[in-house]
C-alpha positions in Angstrom: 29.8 89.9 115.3 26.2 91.9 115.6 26.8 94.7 117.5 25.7 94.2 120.8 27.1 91.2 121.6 30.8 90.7 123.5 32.8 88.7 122.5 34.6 87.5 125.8 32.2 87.5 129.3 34.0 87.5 132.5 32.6 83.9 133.5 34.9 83.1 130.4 38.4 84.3 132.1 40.9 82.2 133.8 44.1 84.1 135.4 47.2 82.1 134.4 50.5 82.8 136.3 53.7 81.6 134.1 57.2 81.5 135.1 58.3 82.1 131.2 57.2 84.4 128.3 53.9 83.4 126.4 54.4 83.7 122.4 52.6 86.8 120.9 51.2 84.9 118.2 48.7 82.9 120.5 46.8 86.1 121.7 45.2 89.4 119.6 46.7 92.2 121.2 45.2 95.5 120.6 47.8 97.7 122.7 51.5 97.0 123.7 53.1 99.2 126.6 57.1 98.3 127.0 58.5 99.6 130.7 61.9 99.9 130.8 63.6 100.2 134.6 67.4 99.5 135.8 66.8 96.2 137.5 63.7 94.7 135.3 61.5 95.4 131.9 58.1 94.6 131.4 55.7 94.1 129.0 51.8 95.1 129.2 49.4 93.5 126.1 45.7 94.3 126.3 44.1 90.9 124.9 40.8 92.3 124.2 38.9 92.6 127.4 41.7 90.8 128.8 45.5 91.5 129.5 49.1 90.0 129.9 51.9 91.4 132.1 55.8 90.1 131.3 58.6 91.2 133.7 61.2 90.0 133.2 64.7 90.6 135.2 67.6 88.8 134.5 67.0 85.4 133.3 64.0 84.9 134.9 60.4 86.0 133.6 57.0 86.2 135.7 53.6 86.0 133.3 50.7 87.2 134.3 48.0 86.4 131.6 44.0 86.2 132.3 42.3 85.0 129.0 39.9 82.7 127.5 40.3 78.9 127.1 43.1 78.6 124.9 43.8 75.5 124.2 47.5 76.3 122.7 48.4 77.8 125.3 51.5 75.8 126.7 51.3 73.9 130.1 55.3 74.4 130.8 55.9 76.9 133.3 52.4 77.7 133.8 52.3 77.5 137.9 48.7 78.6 138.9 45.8 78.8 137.0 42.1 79.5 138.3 38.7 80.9 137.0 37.0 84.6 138.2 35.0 84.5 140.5 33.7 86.9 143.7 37.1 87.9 145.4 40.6 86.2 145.7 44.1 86.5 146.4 47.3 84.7 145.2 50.9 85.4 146.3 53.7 82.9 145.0 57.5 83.2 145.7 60.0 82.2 142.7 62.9 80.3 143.8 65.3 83.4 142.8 63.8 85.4 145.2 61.0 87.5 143.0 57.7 87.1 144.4 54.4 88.2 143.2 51.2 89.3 145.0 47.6 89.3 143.1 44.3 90.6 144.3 41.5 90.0 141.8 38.0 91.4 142.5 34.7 90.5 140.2 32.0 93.1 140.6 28.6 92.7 139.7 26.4 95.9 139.8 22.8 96.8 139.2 21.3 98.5 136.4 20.8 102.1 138.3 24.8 101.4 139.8 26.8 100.6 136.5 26.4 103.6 134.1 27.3 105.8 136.5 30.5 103.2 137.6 31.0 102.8 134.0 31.3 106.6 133.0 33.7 107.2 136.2 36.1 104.8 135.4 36.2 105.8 131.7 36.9 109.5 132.4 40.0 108.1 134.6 41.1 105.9 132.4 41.3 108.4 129.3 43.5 110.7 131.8 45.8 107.5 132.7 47.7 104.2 132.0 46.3 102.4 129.1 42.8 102.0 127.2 41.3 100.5 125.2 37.6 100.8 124.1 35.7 98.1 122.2 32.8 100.0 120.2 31.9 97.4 118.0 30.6 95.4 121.5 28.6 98.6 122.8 25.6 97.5 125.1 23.3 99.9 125.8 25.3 103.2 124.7 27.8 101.8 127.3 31.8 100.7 125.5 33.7 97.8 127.1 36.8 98.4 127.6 40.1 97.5 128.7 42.1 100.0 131.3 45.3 99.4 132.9 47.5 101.6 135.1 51.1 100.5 136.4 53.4 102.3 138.7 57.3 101.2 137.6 59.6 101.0 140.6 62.7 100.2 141.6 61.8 96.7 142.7 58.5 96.3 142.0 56.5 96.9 139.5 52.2 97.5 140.3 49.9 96.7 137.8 46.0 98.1 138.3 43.9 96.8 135.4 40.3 97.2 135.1 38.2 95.4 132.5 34.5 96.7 132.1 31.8 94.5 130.6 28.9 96.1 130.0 26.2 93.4 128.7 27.0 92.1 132.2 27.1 94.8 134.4 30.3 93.9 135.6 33.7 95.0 136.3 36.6 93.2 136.6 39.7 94.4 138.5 43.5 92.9 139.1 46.1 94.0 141.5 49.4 92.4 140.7 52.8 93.7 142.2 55.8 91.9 141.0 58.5 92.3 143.4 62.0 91.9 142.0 65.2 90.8 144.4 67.8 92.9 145.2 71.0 91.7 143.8 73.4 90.5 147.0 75.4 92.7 149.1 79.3 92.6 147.8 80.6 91.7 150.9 84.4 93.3 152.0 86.8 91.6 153.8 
């Protein structure tokens, strides 16, 4: 790979939702964050400039995935699936009462815009969360990179993640919230 050149442009991304875990072996992972909470765990891989988000709470597991064609990816379980583009928003209730809310945001910026967008969101992201810079794919003097921030609660779990392609003077950003059911009441009688 000449230096230079990305590897994976944002017109390349789909989002995948999955109600199931995706095997680690179809996907390079450079960075794994494990969250632990009382009710759920999750799992955060960056993919490159790319993530996927596992919570899983009880039996039942909610994937959020946005990656490249892939053709081995499996089809069971996956329940949404949709290309980046401009602005959209997704919300999907599970049948055990988790739901899950997305709000996905493609940004394009101009040449005098991104560096200074670019070197803002780099000095957060080195004070936060999760990062991951991609030298070897330096545009410019300007590092894609991969930043995600999560905020583990009780019954949800939030999930900020930021992908910053360079080459294209673009930015990529995900909302997710993953909201977990309270168990039932005990009732007394």
């Amino acid at each position: 790979m000449e230096r230079g050149q990305t590897k994976q442009r944002v017109e390349d991304l789909h989002f995948c939702l999955y109600q199931r875990a995706i095997h680690p072996e179809l996907l390079r992972i450079h960075r794994v964050q494990r969250v632990e909470q009382r009710r759920y765990h999750a799992e955060i891989w960056i993919t490159g400039l790319a993530h996927l988000v596992t919570v899983q709470h009880g039996d039942s597991i909610i994937t959020e995935l946005l990656t490249e064609d892939n053709e081995l990816l499996p089809k069971m379980g996956l329940t949404t699936s949709f290309r980046f583009r401009g602005e959209r928003d997704h919300t999907q209730s599970f049948s055990d009462g988790a739901k899950y809310i997305l709000s996905t945001q493609v940004e394009r910026m101009t040449s005098q815009l991104f560096p200074a967008t670019h070197r803002d969101y780099l000095h957060y992201a080195r004070n936060r969360g999760i990062l991951v810079e991609f030298d070897e794919w330096a545009h410019e003097g300007l590092v894609p990179f991969s930043f995600i921030d999560f905020d583990a609660r009780d019954h949800e779990f939030h999930v900020h993640a930021f992908h910053v392609f360079p080459e294209e003077m673009t930015l990529l950003k995900t909302q997710s919230i993953f909201e977990i059911p309270k168990p039932p009441v005990a009732r007394k009688w």
